[in-house]
C-alpha positions as CSV (number, residue, x, y, z in Angstrom):
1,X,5.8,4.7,29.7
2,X,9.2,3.6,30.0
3,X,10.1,1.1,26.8
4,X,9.3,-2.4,28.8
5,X,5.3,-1.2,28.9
6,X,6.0,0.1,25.5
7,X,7.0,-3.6,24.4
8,X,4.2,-4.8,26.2
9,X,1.5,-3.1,25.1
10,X,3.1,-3.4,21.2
11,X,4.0,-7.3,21.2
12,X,7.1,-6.3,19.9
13,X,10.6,-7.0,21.7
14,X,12.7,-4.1,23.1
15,X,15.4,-5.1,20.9
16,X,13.0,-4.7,18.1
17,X,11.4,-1.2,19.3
18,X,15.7,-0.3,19.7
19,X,16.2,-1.7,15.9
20,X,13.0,0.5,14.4
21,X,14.6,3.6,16.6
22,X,18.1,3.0,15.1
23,X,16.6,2.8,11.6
24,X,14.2,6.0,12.0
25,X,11.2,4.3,11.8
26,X,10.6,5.4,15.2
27,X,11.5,8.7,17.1
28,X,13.8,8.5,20.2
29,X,12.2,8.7,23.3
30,X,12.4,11.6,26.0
31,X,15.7,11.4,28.4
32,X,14.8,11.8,31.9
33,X,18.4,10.0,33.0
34,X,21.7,9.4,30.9
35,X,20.2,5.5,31.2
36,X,16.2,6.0,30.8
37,X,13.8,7.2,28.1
38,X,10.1,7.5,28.3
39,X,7.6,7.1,25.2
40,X,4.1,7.9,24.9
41,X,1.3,7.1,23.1
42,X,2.5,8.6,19.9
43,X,5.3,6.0,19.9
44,X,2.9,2.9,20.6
45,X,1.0,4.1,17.1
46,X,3.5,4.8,15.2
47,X,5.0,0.5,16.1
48,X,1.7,-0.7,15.6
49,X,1.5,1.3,12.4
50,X,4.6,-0.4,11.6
51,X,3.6,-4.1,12.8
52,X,0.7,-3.7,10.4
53,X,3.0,-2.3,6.8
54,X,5.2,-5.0,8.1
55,X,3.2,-8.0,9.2
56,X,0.0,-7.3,6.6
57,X,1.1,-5.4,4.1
58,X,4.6,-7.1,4.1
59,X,6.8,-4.5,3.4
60,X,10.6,-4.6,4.3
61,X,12.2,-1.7,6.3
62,X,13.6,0.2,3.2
63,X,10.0,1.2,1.8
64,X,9.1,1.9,5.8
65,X,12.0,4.2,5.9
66,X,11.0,6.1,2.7
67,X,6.7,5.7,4.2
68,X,7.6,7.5,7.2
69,X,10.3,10.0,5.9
70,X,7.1,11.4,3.9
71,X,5.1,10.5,6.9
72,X,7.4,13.7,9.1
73,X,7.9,16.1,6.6
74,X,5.0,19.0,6.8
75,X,5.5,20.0,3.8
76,X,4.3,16.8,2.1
77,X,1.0,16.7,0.8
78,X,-1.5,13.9,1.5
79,X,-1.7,13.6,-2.9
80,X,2.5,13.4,-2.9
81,X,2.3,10.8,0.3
82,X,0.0,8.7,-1.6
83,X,2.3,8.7,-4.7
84,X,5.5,8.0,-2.2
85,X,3.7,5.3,-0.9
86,X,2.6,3.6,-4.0
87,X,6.5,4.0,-5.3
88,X,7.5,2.2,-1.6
89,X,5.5,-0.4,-2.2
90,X,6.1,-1.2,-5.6
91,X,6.3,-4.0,-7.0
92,X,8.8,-2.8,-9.8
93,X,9.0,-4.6,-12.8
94,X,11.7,-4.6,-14.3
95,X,11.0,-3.0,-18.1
96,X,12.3,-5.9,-20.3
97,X,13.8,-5.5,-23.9
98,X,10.8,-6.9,-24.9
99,X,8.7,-5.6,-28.3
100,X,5.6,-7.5,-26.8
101,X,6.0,-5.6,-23.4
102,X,6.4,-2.3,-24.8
103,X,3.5,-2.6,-26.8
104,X,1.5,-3.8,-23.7
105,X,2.8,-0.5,-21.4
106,X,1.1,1.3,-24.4
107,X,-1.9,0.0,-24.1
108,X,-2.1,0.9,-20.7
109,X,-1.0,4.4,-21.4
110,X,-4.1,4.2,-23.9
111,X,-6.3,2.8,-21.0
112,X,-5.2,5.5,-18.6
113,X,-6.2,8.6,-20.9
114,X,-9.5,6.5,-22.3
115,X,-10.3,6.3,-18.4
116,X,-9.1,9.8,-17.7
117,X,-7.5,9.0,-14.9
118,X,-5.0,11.1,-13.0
119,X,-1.9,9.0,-13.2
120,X,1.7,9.5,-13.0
121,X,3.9,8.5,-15.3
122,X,6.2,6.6,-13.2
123,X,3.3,5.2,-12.0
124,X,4.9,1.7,-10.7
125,X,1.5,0.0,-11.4
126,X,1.4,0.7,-14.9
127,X,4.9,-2.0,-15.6
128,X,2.6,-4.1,-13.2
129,X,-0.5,-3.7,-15.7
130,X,2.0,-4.1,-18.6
131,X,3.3,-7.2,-17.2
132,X,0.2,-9.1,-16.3
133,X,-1.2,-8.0,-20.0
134,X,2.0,-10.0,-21.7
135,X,1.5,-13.1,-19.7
136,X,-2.6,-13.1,-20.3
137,X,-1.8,-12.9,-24.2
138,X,0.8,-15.6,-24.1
139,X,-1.8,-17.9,-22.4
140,X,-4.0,-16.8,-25.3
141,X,-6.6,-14.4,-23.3
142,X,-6.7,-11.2,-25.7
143,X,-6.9,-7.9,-23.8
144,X,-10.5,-6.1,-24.5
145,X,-11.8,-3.0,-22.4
146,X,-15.4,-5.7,-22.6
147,X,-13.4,-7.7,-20.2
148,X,-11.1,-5.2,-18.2
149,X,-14.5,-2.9,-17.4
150,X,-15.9,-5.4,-14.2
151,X,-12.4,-5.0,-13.2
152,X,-12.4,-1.0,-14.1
153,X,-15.8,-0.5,-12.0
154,X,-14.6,-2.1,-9.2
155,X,-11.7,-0.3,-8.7
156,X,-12.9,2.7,-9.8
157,X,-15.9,2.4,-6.7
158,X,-13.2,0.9,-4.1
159,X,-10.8,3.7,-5.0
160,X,-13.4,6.8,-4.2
161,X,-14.6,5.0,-1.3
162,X,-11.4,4.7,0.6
163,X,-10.1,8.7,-0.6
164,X,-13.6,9.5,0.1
165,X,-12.9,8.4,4.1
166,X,-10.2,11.3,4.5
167,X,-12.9,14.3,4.8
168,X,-11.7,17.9,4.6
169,X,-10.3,19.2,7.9
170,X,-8.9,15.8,9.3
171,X,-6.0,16.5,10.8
172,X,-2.5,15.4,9.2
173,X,-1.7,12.5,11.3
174,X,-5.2,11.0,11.1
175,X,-5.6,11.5,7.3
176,X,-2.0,9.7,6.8
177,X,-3.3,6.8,8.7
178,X,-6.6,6.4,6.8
179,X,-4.2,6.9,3.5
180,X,-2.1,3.9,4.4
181,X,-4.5,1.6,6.1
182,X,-6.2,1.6,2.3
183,X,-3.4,1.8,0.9
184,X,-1.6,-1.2,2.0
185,X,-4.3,-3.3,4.3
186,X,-7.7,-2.8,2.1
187,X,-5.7,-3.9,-0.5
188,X,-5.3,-7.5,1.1
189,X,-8.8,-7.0,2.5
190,X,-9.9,-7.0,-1.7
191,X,-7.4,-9.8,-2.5
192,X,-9.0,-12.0,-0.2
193,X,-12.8,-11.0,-0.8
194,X,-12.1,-12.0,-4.4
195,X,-10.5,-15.4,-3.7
196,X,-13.9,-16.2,-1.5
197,X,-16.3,-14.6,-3.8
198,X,-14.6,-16.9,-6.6
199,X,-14.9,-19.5,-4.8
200,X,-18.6,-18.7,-3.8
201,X,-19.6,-18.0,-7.5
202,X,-17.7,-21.7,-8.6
203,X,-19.4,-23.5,-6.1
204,X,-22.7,-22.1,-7.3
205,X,-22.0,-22.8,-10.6
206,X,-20.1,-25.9,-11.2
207,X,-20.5,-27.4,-7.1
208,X,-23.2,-30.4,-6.4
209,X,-26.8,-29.1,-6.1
């Protein structure tokens, strides 16, 4: 398809599918004059992969760049792209000076090895952990495994489920696209089943018979 159907089919603007190719999200198309390209179908999933990190998951072009990077390179493992990926996204907190945090990025250290979970070090979601933990004690909620182990489960079940999807022998391209739709989509997907099934369980609760 020449990159007017490509826009088409995408929703995006030429000028936008021009911009992604001009920052490497997207690969150049195939010359067939000094003034034409043509793009297939592997360029339509590759912008609607990047519609979606971009419109869902909300991530700016920077962590794209370093997503796709991984994405091309062969000799990246599906384990390494998942750790790539969580590092993209971030968020990174910013390690304050802070005796309070530092004691609370210990206890999550402790967490990690009581859970015996596989985690990196660098891991950006333990400072996340850390952080939330400081502001939960300042509002005077202690931190207890009693209360963190719905939260562990949960996790813990969502976590196999979506690695579980990528079966042995899926090809590469597939298996990355599983990887990052649970990565970054599920992840709002379980953000927003919370927020109704807390609403469901208060309404139950505390709502008018």
């Amino acid at each position: 398809m020449q990159i007017s159907e490509l826009s088409d089919r995408s929703g995006l603007t030429v000028q936008t599918i021009k911009f992604y190719i001009r920052e490497g999200l997207l690969p150049k198309g195939s010359a067939v004059s000094a003034t034409r390209s043509e793009y297939d179908r592997r360029h339509l999933e590759r912008l609607r992969l990047i519609s979606a990190l971009r419109d869902v998951g909300e991530l700016p072009v920077s962590a794209i760049q370093q997503i796709i990077a991984a994405i091309e390179d062969d000799g990246t493992s599906l384990h390494e792209l998942f750790a790539i990926t969580q590092h993209a996204i971030g968020p990174h907190v910013a390690a304050p000076h802070d005796p309070h945090w530092r004691a609370a990025r210990e206890d999550v250290d402790a967490l990690v090895r009581e859970l015996g979970w596989h985690v990196g070090e660098r891991a950006p979601a333990r400072d996340l952990l850390a952080h939330t933990f400081v502001a939960l004690r300042r509002l005077g909620f202690p931190i207890t495994l009693r209360d963190l182990r719905p939260y562990v489960n949960a996790a813990s079940e969502v976590a196999e489920h979506e690695i579980g999807r990528v079966a042995d022998g899926t090809p590469r391209a597939r298996a990355v696209h599983s990887l990052l739709v649970s990565t970054v989509l599920y992840e709002q997907v379980l953000t927003a089943l919370h927020r109704l099934a807390q609403e469901d369980a208060s309404a139950r609760r505390f709502g008018p018979a």
